[in-house]
C-alpha positions in Angstrom: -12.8 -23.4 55.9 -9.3 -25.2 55.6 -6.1 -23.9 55.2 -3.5 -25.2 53.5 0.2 -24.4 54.2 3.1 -24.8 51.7 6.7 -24.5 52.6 9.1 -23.4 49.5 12.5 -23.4 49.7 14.1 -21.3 46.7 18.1 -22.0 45.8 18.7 -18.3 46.4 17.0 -14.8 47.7 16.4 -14.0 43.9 14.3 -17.0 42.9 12.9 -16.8 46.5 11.5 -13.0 45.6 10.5 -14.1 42.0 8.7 -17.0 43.1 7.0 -14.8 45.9 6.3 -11.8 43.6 4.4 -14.2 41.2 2.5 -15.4 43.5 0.9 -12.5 44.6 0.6 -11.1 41.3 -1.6 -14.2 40.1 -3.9 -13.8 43.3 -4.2 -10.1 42.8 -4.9 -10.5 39.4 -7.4 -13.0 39.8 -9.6 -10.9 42.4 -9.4 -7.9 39.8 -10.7 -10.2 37.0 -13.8 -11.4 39.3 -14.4 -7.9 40.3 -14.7 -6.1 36.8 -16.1 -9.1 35.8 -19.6 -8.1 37.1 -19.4 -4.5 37.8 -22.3 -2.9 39.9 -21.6 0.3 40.4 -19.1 2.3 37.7 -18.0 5.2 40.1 -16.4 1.3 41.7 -15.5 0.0 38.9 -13.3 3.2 38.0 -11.8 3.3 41.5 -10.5 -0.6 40.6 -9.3 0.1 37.1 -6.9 2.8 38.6 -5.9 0.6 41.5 -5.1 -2.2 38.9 -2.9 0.1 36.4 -1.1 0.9 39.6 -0.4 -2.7 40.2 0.9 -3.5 37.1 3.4 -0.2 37.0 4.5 -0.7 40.3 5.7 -4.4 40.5 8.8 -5.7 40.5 7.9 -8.3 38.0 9.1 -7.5 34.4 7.2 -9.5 31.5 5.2 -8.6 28.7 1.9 -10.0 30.2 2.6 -7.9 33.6 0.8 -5.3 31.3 -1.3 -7.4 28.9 -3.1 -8.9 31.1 -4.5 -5.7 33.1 -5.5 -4.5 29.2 -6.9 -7.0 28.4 -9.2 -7.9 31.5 -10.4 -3.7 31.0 -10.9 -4.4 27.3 -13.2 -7.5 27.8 -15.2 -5.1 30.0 -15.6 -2.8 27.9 -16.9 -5.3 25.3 -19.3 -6.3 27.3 -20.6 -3.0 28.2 -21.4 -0.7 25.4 -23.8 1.6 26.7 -21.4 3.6 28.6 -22.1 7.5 28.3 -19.2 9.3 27.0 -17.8 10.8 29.7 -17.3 7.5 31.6 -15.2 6.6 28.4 -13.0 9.4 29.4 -12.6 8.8 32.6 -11.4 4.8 32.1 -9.5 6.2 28.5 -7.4 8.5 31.1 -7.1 5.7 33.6 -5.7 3.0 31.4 -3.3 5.5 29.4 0.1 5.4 31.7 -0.4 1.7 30.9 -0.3 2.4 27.3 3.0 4.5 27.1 5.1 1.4 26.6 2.3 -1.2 25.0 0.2 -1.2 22.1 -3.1 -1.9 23.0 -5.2 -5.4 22.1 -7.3 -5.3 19.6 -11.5 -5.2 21.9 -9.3 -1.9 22.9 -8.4 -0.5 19.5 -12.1 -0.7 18.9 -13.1 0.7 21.5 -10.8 3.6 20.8 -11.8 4.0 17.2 -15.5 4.3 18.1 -14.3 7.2 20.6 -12.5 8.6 17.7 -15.7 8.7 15.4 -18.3 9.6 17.9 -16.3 12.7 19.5 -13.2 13.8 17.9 -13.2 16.9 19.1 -12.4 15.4 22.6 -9.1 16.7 24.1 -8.9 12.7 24.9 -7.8 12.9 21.4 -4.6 14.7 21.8 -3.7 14.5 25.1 -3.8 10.5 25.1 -4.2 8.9 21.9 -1.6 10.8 20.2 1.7 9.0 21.9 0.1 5.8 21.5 -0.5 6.3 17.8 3.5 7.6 17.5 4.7 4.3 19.0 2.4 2.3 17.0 3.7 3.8 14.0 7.5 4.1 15.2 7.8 0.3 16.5 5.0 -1.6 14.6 6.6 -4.2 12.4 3.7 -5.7 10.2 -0.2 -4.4 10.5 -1.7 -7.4 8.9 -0.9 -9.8 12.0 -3.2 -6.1 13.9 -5.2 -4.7 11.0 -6.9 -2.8 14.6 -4.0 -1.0 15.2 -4.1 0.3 11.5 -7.6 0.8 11.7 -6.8 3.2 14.8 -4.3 5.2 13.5 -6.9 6.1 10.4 -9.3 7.0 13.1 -7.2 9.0 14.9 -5.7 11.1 12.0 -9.6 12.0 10.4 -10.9 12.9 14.0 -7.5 15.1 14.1 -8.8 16.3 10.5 -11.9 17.4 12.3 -10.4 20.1 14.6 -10.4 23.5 14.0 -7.6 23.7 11.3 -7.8 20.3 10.7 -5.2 19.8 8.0 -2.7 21.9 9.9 -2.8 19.9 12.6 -2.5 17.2 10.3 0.6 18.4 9.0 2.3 18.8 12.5 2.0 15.6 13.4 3.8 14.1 10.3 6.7 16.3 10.8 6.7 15.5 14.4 6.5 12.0 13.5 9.7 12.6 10.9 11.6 14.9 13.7 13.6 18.2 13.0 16.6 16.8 11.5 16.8 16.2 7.7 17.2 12.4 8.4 14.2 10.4 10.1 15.6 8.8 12.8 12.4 5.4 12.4 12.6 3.7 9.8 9.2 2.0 10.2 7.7 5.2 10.4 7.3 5.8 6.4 5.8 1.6 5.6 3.6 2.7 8.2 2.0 5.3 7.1 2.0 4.6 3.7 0.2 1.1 4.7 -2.6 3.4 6.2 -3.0 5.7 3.5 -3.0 3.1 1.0 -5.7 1.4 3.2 -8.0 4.6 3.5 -8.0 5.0 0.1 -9.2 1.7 -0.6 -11.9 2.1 1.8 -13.3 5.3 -0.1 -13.9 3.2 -3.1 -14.8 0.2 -1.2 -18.5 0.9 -1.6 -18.5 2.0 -4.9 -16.9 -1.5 -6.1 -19.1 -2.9 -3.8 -22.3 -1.6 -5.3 -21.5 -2.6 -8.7 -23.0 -5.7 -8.7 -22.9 -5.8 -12.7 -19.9 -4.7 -12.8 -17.1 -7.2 -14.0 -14.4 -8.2 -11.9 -10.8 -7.5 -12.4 -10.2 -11.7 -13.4 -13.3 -10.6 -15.7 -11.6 -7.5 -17.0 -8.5 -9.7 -17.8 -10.1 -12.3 -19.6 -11.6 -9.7 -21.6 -8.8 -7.9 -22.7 -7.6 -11.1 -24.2 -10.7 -11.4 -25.9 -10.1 -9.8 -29.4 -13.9 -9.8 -30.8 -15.5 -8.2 -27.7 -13.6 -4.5 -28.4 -12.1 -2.4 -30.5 -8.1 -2.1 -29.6 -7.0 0.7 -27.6 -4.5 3.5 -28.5 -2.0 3.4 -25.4 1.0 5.3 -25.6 3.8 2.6 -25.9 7.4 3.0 -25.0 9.7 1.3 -27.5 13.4 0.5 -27.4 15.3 0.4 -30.9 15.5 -3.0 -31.2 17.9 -4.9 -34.3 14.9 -6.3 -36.7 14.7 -10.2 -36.4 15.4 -12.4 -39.3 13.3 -13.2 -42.2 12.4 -17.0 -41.0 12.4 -18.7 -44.6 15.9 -17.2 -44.8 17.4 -18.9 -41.9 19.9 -21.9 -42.2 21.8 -24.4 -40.2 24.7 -23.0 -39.0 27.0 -26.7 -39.7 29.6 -28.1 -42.1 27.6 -30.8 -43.2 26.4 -29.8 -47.6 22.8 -29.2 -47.8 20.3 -31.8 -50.5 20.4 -30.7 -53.7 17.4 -27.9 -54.2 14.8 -28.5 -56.9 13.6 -25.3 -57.3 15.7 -22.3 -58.3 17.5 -20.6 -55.3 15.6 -17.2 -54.1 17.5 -14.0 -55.2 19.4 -12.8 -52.9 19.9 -8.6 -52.5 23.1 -7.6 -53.5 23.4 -4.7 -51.6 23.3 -6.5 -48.1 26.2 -7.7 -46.5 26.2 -11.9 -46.6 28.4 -14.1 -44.4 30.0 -17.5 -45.8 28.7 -20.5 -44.0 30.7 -23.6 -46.2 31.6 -24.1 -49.1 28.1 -25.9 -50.5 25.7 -23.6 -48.8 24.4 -20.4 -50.3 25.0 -16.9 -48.7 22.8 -16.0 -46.1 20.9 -12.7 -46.7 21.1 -10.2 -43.7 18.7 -7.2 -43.3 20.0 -4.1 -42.9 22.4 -2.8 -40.3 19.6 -0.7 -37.8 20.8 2.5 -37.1 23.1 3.5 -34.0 20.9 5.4 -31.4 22.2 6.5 -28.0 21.1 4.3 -24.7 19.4 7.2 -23.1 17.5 8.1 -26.4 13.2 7.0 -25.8 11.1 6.7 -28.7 7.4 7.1 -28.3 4.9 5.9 -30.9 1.8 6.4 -30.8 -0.5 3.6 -32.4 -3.0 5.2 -34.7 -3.7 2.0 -36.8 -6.4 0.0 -35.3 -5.8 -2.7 -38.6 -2.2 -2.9 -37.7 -2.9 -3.6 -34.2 -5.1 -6.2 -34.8 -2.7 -7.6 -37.4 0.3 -7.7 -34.5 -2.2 -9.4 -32.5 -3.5 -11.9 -34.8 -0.2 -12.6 -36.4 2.1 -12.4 -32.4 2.0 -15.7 -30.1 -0.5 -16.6 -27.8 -0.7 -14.4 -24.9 -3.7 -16.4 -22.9 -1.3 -16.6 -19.1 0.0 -13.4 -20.1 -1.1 -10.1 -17.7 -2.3 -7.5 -20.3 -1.3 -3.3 -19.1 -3.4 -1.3 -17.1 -4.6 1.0 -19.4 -6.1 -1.7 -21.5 -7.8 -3.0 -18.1 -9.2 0.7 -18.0 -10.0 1.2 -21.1 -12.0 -1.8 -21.8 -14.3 -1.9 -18.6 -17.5 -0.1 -19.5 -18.6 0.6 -15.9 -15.0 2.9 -15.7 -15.2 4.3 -19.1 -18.9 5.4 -18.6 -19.9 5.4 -15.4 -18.5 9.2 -13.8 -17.6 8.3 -10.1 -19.1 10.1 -7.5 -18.1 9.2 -4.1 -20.3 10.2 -1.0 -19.0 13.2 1.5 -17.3 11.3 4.1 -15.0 9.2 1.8 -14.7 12.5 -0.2 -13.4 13.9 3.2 -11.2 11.0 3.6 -9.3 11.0 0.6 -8.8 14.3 0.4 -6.9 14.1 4.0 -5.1 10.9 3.0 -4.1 12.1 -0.7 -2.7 15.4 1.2 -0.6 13.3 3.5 1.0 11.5 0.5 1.3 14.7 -1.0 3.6 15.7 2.5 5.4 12.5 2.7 6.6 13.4 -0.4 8.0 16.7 0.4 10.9 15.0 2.4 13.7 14.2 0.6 14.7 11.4 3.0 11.2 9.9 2.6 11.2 10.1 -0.8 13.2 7.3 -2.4 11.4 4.5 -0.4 8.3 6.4 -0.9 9.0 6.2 -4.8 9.6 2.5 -4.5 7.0 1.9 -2.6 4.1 3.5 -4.8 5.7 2.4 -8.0 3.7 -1.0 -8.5 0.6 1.4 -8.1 -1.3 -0.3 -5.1 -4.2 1.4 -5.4 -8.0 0.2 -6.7 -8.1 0.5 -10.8 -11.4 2.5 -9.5 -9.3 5.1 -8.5 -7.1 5.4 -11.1 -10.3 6.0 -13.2 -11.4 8.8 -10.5 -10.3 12.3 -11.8 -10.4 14.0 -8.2 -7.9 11.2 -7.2 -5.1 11.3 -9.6 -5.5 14.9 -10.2 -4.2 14.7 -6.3 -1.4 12.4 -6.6 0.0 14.9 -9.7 2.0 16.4 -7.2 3.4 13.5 -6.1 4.6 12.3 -9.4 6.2 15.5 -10.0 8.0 15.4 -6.9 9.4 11.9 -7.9 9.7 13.8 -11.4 11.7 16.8 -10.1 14.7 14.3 -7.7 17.5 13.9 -9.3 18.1 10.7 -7.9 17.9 7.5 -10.5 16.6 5.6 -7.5 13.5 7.5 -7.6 12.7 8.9 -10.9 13.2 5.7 -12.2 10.6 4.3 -9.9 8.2 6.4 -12.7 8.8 3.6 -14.6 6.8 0.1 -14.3 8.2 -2.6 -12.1 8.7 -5.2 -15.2 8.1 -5.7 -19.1 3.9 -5.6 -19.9 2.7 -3.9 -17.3 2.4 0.3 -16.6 3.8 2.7 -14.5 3.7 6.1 -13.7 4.6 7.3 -16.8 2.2 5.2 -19.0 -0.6 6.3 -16.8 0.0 10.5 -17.3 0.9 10.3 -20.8 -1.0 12.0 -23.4 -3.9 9.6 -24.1 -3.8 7.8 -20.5 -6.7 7.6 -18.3 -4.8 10.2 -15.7 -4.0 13.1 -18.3 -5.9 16.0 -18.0 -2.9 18.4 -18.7 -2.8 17.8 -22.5 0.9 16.4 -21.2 2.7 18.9 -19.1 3.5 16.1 -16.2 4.4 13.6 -19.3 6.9 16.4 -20.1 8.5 16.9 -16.7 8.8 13.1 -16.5 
C-alpha cells in the first residue's frame, strides 16, 4: 500500500483550520456513507447513526450541508430498508431528532415520518419529537410547492394528534401555541401555512369522489355547458345589482358635430315632450333623453331575484356574446347533474379528516389578528366545486363566514364579496336560493 504525502501551506491559521476541518469532515463522512450503506447488524447500525449526529453537531464547520448530508445519507437508508419493526423506527426517530431542531428534513425522511404518523399515532414519538419540527416547518417555510413532503407531514402529524385521547383538544393547543399568548402573532408565515394544509386536506377528502366519477363532466366541461343555452333550463341565482343610469335608446343616438345632417325623407320620429332635450346645432333635431334615474345612496344594495325564465333567456339571446367569458359558480353548480343529483357521501376516514381540518379553520378564525389575511385568503373560494355542493362541509365553514360577517373591519367583511365582476363570493353562495343555504337566510342576513 502507498502513501501519499501532501504539504499545504494556508495564508493564515484560519484558512489553515478551515482547510483542515474539511478535510476530515469529507473522510469521515465518506466512511459513515459506506458503513450504513450495507448495514448487517441494526443494534450497529444505531450505534453509527448516533455517532454521526454527533459529528455533525459537534464540528466547527458551519454550512448548510454540515447537516444535510448526515440526513440525507440516514434517509436513503431508510428507503432502502422498509421492513424495520416499529420500535427500531423509534429508536433512529430519537437519534436523528437533535439534528432536526434547526433543519427541515428531506423529503425520503418526510415519508418516512408520515408513515410513522399513520401506522402509530399514538406514539409519544409523536409529541415529544415531531412536534418542534412541525412548528419550524410552519414558522419558517416559505413556499410548500417547491416540498409538497413537508406539507404532507404536517397533515400527518395534526390527524395522528387528532387520534389521542381528546384529540381535538389537543388540536386546539397546538394552534394557539403556534399563534403564542399575545394578541399579535409574532410569524407571519404561520397563518399561509396552515391554511395551505387545510385547503390541501380538504381537497384530498374529495379527491376520490372526483376521482370515481368517471362520467362525470369536468369543470372545462361544466363551463362549456353553461354557455350552452339549449342543453338547460336557466337558473334562478340571487343577483346583486347596482342602480345603474339606463343606456340610451340606440336609433336615438347622433353625432355629436357641427357639420348639418342630409335632408331626411321620412318624417322625423316624435319626440316626448316631457323629457329634457339638449341642443346640438342649429340644423340637427333635439336629442331625446330617458329619464333622470332616481338618486339612491352608495351603500344602498338591491337584490332581485329572477323569477322569469323567458326574460332570462331574452337577456341572453338578445346580450353579446359571452363564449371566453367565465360564467358564476352557482351556475357551474347548478347545471352539473352528477352535483345536483348525486348526494355525496364520503368514506369515514376523509369524513374524519374534514371534520378536524374544517374545525381548525373554524379556530383560525377566532383570532382577530388572523382574521383579515384569513378573509383574503379564502375569498376566491379555493376549495373543490364538490365541496361546495357537500352539505356537511359548508354547513362547517358557516361559522367562519359569520366570523368574517360579525368584524367590523371593511378589510374583511368585504372579502364576503367576490374577487371581480362575474364571478361569486361568499355572499352569492349563502344567499337564499344558493347551493350553501340551508338556514332559509339567517347568515345572508348577518352578511
Amino acid at each position: 500500500m502507498r502513501f501519499v504525502s501532501i504539504l499545504l501551506q494556508a495564508a493564515n491559521s484560519y484558512l489553515r483550520d478551515q482547510w483542515f476541518h474539511s478535510l476530515q469532515w469529507k473522510k469521515k463522512i465518506y466512511k459513515y456513507r459506506k458503513v450504513l450503506n450495507n448495514p448487517s447488524r441494526w443494534d450497529v447500525v444505531l450505534k453509527e447513526i448516533r455517532a454521526l449526529v454527533d459529528m455533525a453537531l459537534t464540528s466547527p464547520l458551519q454550512d448548510e450541508s454540515i447537516h444535510q448530508a448526515p440526513l440525507h445519507i440516514i434517509s436513503t437508508l431508510l428507503a432502502e430498508n422498509s421492513n424495520l419493526s416499529a420500535q427500531d423506527h423509534e429508536n433512529i426517530i430519537v437519534a436523528i431528532a437533535p439534528l432536526l431542531e434547526n433543519n427541515h428534513p428531506p423529503p425520503d425522511l418526510c415519508e418516512f415520518f408520515c408513515k410513522h404518523c399513520r401506522e402509530r399515532p399514538r406514539s409519544m414519538v409523536v409529541i415529544e419529537v415531531f412536534t418542534p419540527v412541525v412548528q419550524r416547518i410552519l414558522k419558517h417555510n416559505m413556499d410548500f410547492g417547491k416540498c409538497p413532503r413537508l406539507r404532507l407531514f404536517t397533515q400527518e402529524y395534526i390527524l395522528a394528534l387528532n387520534e389521542l385521547n381528546g384529540g381535538m383538544e389537543v388540536v386546539k393547543k397546538f394552534i394557539h401555541s403556534m399563534h403564542g399568548p399575545t394578541g399579535q402573532c409574532p410569524h407571519p408565515r404561520v397563518l399561509p401555512n396552515l391554511v395551505a394544509v387545510c385547503l390541501a386536506a380538504i381537497y384530498s377528502c374529495y379527491e376520490e369522489f372526483i376521482n370515481s366519477r368517471d362520467n362525470s363532466p369536468s369543470l372545462k366541461e361544466i363551463r362549456n355547458g353553461c354557455q350552452q343555452q339549449n342543453d338547460r333550463k336557466p337558473p334562478m341565482p340571487l343577483r346583486l345589482l347596482r342602480p345603474e343610469p339606463p343606456p340610451l335608446p340606440p336609433a336615438t343616438i347622433l353625432p355629436l358635430s357641427n357639420t348639418p345632417s342630409p335632408p331626411q325623407s321620412s318624417p322625423p320620429a316624435p319626440t316626448n315632450p316631457a323629457a329634457p332635450s339638449i341642443p346640438i346645432s342649429s340644423p340637427t333635431p333635439s336629442l331625446p333623453l330617458s329619464p333622470p334615474p332616481s338618486i339612491v345612496n352608495s351603500s344602498e344594495i338591491l337584490v332581485e331575484l329572477e323569477r322569469n325564465n323567458n326574460t332570462a333567456n331574452a337577456k341572453r339571446k338578445g346580450g353579446p356574446a359571452r363564449g371566453d367569458s367565465e360564467p358564476n359558480l352557482i351556475d357551474c353548480l347548478l347545471v352539473s347533474p352528477a352535483l345536483n343529483t348525486l348526494s355525496i357521501q364520503l368514506p369515514a376516514q376523509a369524513d374524519r379528516v374534514l371534520g378536524c381540518f374544517a374545525l381548525i379553520l373554524k379556530m383560525l378564525s377566532d383570532y382577530d389578528d388572523w382574521r383579515p389575511a384569513l378573509a383574503s385568503l379564502l375569498q376566491p373560494i379555493p376549495f373543490p366545486k364538490e365541496a361546495l355542493a357537500h352539505a356537511k362541509f359548508t354547513k362547517e365553514l358557516k361559522y367562519v363566514i359569520q366570523r368574517f360577517a360579525e368584524d367590523p373591519r371593511q378589510e374583511v367583511h368585504s372579502c364576503l364579496l367576490s374577487v371581480r365582476s362575474g364571478k361569486d363570493g361568499w355572499f352569492q353562495l349563502y344567499s337564499p336560493g344558493g347551493v350553501a343555504c340551508d338556514d332559509d337566510g339567517e347568515l345572508f342576513a348577518s352578511m
